[in-house]
C-alpha positions in Angstrom: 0.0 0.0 0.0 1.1 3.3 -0.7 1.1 5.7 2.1 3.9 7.3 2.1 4.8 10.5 0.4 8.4 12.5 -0.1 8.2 16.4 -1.1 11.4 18.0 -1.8 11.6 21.3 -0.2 14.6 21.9 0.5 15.4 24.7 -3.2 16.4 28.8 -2.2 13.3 29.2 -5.1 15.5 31.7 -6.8 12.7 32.1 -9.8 10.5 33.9 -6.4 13.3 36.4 -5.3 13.1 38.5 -3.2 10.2 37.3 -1.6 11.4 34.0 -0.5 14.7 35.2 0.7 13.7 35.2 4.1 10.3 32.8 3.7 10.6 29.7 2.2 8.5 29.6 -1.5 6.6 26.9 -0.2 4.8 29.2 2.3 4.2 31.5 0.3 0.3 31.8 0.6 -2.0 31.1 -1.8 -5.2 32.9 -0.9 -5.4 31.9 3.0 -3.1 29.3 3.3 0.2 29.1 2.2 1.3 26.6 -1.0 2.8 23.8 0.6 -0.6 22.9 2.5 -2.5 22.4 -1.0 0.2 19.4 -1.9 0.1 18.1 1.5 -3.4 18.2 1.4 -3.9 16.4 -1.9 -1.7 13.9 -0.8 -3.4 12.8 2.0 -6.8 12.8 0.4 -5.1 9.9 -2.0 -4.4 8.2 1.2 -0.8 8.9 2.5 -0.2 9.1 6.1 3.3 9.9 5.9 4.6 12.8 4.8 8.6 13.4 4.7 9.8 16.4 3.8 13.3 16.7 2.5 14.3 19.8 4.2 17.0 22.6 4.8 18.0 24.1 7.8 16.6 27.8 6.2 13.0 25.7 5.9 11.7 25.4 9.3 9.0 27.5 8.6 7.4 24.5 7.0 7.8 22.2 10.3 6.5 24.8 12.0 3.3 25.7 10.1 2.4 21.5 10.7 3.2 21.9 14.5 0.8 22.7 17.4 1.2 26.4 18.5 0.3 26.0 21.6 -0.1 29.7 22.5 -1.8 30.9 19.8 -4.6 28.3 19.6 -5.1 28.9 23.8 -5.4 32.8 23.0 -8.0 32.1 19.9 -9.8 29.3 22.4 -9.8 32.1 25.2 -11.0 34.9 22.8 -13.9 32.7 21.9 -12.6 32.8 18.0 -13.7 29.2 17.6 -14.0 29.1 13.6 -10.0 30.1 13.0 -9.1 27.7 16.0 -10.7 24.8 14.1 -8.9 26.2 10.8 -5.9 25.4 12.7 -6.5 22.5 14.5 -7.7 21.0 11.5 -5.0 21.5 9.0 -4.1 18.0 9.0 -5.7 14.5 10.3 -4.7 13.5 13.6 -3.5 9.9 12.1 -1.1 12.1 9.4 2.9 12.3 10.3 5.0 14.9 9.4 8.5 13.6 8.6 11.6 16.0 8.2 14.8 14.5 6.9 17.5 16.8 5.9 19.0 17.3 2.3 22.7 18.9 3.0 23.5 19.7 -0.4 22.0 20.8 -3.5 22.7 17.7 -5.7 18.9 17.3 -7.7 15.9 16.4 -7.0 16.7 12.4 -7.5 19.5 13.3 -4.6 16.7 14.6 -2.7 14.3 11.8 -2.9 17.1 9.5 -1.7 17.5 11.4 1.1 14.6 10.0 2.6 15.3 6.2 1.6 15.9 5.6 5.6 12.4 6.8 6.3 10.8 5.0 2.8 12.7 1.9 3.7 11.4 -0.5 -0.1 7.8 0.4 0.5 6.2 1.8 -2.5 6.0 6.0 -2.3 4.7 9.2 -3.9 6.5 11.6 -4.4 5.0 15.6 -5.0 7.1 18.1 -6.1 5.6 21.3 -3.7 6.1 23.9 -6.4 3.1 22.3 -8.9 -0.7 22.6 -7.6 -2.8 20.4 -9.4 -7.1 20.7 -9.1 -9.0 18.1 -10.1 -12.1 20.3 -8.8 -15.2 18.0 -9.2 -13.7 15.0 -10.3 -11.4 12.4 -8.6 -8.0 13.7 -8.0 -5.1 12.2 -10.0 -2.7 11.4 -7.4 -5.5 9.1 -5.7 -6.5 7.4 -9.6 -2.3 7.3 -10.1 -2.1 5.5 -6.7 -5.3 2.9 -7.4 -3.4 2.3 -10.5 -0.1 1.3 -9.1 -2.5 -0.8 -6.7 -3.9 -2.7 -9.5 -1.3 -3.3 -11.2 2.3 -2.7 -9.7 3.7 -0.8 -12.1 5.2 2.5 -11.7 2.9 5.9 -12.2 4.7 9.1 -14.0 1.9 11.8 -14.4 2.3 13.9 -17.6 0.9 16.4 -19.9 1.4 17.7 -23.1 3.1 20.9 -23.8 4.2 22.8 -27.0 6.4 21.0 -29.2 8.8 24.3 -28.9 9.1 23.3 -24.9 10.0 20.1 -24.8 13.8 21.1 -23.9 12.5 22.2 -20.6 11.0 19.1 -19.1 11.5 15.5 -18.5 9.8 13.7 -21.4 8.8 10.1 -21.9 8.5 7.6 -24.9 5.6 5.3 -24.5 5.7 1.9 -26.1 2.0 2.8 -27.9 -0.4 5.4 -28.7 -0.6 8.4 -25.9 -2.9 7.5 -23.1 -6.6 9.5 -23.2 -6.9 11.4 -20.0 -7.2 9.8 -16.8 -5.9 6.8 -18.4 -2.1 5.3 -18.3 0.3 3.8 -21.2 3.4 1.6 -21.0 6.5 3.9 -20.7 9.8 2.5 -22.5 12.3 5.9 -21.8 12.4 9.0 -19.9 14.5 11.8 -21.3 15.5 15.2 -19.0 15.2 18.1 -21.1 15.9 16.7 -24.4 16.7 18.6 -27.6 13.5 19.9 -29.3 14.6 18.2 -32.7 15.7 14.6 -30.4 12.4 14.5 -27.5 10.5 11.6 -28.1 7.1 13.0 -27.8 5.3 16.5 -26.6 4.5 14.4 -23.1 6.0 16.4 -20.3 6.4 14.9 -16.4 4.2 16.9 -14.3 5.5 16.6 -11.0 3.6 13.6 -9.4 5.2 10.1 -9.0 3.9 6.9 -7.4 7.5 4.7 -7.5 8.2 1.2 -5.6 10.6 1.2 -2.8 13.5 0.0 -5.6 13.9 3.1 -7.2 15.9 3.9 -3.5 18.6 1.0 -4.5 18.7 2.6 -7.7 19.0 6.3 -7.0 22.4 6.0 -4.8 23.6 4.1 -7.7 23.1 6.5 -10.0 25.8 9.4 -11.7 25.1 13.1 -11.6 23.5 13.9 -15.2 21.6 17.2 -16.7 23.2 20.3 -15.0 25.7 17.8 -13.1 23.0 16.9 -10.6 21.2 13.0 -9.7 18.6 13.5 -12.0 15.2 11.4 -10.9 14.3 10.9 -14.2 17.7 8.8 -14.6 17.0 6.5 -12.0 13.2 6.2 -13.9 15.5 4.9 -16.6 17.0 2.7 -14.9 13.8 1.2 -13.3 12.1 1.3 -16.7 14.5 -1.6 -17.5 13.7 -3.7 -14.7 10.1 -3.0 -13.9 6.6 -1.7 -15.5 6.5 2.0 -15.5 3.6 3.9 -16.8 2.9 7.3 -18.2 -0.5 8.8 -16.4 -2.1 11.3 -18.4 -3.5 13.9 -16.0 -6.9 15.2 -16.2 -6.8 18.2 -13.8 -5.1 21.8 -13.9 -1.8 22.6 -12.6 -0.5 25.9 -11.3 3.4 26.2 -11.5 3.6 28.3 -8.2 7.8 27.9 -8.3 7.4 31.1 -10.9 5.7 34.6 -10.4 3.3 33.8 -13.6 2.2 30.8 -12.2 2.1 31.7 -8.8 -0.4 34.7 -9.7 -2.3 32.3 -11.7 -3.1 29.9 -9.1 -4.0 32.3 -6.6 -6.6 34.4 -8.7 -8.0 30.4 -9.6 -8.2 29.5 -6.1 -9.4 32.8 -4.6 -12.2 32.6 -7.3 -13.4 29.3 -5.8 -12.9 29.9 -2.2 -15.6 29.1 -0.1 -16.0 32.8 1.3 -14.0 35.0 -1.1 -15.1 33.4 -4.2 -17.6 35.6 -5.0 -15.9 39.1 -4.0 -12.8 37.5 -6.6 -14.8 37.2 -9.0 -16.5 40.2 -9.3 -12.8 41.8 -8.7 -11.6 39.8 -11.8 -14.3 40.4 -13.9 -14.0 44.2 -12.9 -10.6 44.2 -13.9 -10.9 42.6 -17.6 -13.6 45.4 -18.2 -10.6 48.0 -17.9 
């Protein structure tokens, strides 16, 4: 069963300067709560009760934000504020873990996954990269169909999407053994390619930033030799395990938001303040304001 999940968040998030010089791009907020809690969130709704975040010691912020605070919720209890007390107290399910292991230096995001190996152990994990939201809004979410999958049928779960043939060179892209997978749906993978040419990428299918990956992949990441930009490269240990083992491209049908970028972080904050709860309606009204300008 998979329930564990590793999210690197250890990156400066240079692309978010100066904000996140002295707060860590993952807390950034998004609306009313900051990014990091919409990925943990999603995770858990797929059914992990483990969360380890690969960490730095500039990132404690995030620990933190997971953490009782003891005072505050006793001064919001005193003061009768009952509706943000529960906001707090129920940020995550009392059965969910917060795990931090520490990443010392910046070798790639397949270094940073193996970080956590002593906490993963060869169970089957997830891995979500913090800086990519992804709603599903009324349908189910992808992560949980990606981890049903895996369920069913043991074999590795890759989410992609398509992107414009002119940005292939800035992705991981896969070659699939048959015909592109419709949404929702997966297809046999047979290589994985960081950042290829645009006249050598296999296809237009980009990883998204959601993996579901057996406990193997550990054994194969400390094995494996810096690549692209001289860092371990998780898509090279994908590689590797494409060899050995089923792996399958899951073609997403939600909406991402890349919030690791000032474009995408804007984006994802007017989509989510337009379908909050209480704000949706005054965000809307605000939006549609604005385009009549």
């Amino acid at each position: 069963m998979v329930r564990k999940a590793v999210l690197p968040v250890a990156g400066f998030g240079s692309r978010m300067l100066p904000a996140s010089k002295s707060i860590p791009k993952e807390m950034l907020p998004v609306v009313d709560r900051p990014a990091i809690e919409y990925v943990v969130k999603e995770a858990v709704r797929a059914g992990i009760k483990d969360i380890v975040l690969v960490s730095h010691s500039s990132k404690s912020a995030i620990e933190d934000y997971f953490d009782t605070q003891f005072e505050l919720e006793h001064q919001l209890e005193k003061k009768g504020k009952t509706a943000l007390l529960d906001a707090l107290q129920n940020i995550l399910p009392a059965d969910v873990n917060i795990i931090s292991v520490r990443q010392h230096h910046a070798l790639g995001l397949g270094h940073a996954v193996a970080c956590a190996a002593p906490v993963i152990g060869n169970e089957p994990f997830a891995v979500l990269l913090p800086d990519v939201l992804v709603d599903c809004q009324d349908i189910e979410e992808d992560l949980a169909v990606m981890v049903r999958r895996y369920h069913d049928t043991s074999a590795a779960q890759i989410m992609v999407e398509e992107v414009p043939a002119q940005r292939v060179d800035q992705y991981g892209i896969v070659a699939l053994e048959g015909d592109a997978p419709r949404a929702g749906d997966s297809a046999a993978m047979r290589a994985i390619v960081e950042k290829p040419p645009i006249n050598e990428a296999p296809s237009r299918l980009s990883v998204v930033g959601r993996y579901v990956l057996p406990g193997e992949i550990m054994a194969i990441l400390a094995e494996t030799q810096p690549g692209a930009g001289n860092e371990i490269q998780l898509t090279d240990a994908i590689a590797t395990l494409i060899k050995q083992s089923p792996v399958e491209a899951y073609s997403m049908r939600g909406q991402t938001f890349d919030c690791g970028n000032k474009v995408g972080y804007l984006r994802a904050i007017f989509h989510y303040a337009a379908r909050h709860p209480d704000l949706g309606e005054h965000a809307r009204a605000m939006m549609a304001e604005a385009s009549q300008r």
